[in-house]
N, C-alpha and C positions, 0 to 999 in steps of 0.2 A: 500435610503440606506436600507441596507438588514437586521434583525435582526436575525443574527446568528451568534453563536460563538461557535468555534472549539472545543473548551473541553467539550461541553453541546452535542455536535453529538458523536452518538456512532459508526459510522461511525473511525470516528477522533481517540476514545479512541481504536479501536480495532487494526487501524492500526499503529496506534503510540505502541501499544503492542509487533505485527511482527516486527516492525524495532527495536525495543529494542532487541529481541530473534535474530535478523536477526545480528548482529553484532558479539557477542561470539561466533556465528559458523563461520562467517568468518576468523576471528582468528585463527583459527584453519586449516582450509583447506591445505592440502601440497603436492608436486608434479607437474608437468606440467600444467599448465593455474590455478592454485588452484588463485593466485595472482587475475586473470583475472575476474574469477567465483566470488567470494569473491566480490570484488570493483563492480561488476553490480549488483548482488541480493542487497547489501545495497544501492547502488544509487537508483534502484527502489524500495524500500522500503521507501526511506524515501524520494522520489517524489511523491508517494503517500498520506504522511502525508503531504507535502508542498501545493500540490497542493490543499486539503482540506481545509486546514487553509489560503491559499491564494482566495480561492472560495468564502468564508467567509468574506475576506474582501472586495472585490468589489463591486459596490455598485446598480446592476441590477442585475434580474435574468437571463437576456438571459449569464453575462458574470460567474454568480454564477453557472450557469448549464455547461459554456465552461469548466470551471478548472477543475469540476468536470470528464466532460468527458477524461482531462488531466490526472486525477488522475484514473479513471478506463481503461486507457490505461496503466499506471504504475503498475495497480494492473495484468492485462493479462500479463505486461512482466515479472512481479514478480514470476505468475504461472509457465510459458516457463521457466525462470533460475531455479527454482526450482524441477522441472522435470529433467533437467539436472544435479543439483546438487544432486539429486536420485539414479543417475545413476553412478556418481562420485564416492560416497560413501555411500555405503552401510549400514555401522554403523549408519549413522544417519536419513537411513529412517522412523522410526515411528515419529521423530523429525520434519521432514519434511514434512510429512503426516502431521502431526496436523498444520504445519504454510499453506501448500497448503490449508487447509479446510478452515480455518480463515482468508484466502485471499478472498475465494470465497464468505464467509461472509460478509467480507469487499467491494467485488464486487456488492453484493445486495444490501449492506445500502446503498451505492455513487446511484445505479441505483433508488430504493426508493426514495432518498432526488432529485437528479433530477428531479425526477416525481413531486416529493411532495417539491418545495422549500420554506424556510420562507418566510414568509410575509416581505412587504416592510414597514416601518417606516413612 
């Protein structure tokens, strides 16, 4: 069994952050596919936080490194909808700038903790 727990990765804390921020913007979105836009950045957003905390409870590292990999695949589709939702709206580019950067943040803790996983118990 793996000794890691999700709320102790900052990994975990930073993207459980974005999907917090990620949800009042969706709210907000209006106009044609706004609907659409909205319901995918928050699905990968908060696949990402799942897939960390579900990393975590598995109980090898080869499946601790898979989720992981699951969840930096969520974090890449998170960047793509948000590039898009850039382009959408305008208003809320520096908004969006700062969750793109803190994704990519997010992007190098998961790739770090991959490299680097807890110790086995």
């Amino acid at each position: 069994m793996l000794r890691a727990n999700p709320n102790r990765l900052i990994a975990h804390q930073v993207a459980t952050g974005i999907a917090l921020e990620i949800i009042p913007i969706a709210r907000t979105l209006h106009g044609p596919g706004a609907f659409d836009i909205g319901a995918q950045i928050v699905r990968a957003a908060n696949s990402v936080v799942s897939n960390i905390a579900e990393a975590c409870g598995r109980g090898t590292v080869a499946e601790f490194r898979q989720f992981l990999m699951y969840a930096r695949g969520s974090a890449q589709e998170l960047q793509a909808q948000l590039r898009i939702l850039a382009a959408y709206d305008a208003n809320k580019q520096a908004q969006i700038r700062a969750l793109r950067n803190r994704t990519t943040l997010t992007i190098k803790l998961i790739t770090k903790l991959h490299d680097n996983p807890p110790p086995q118990r």
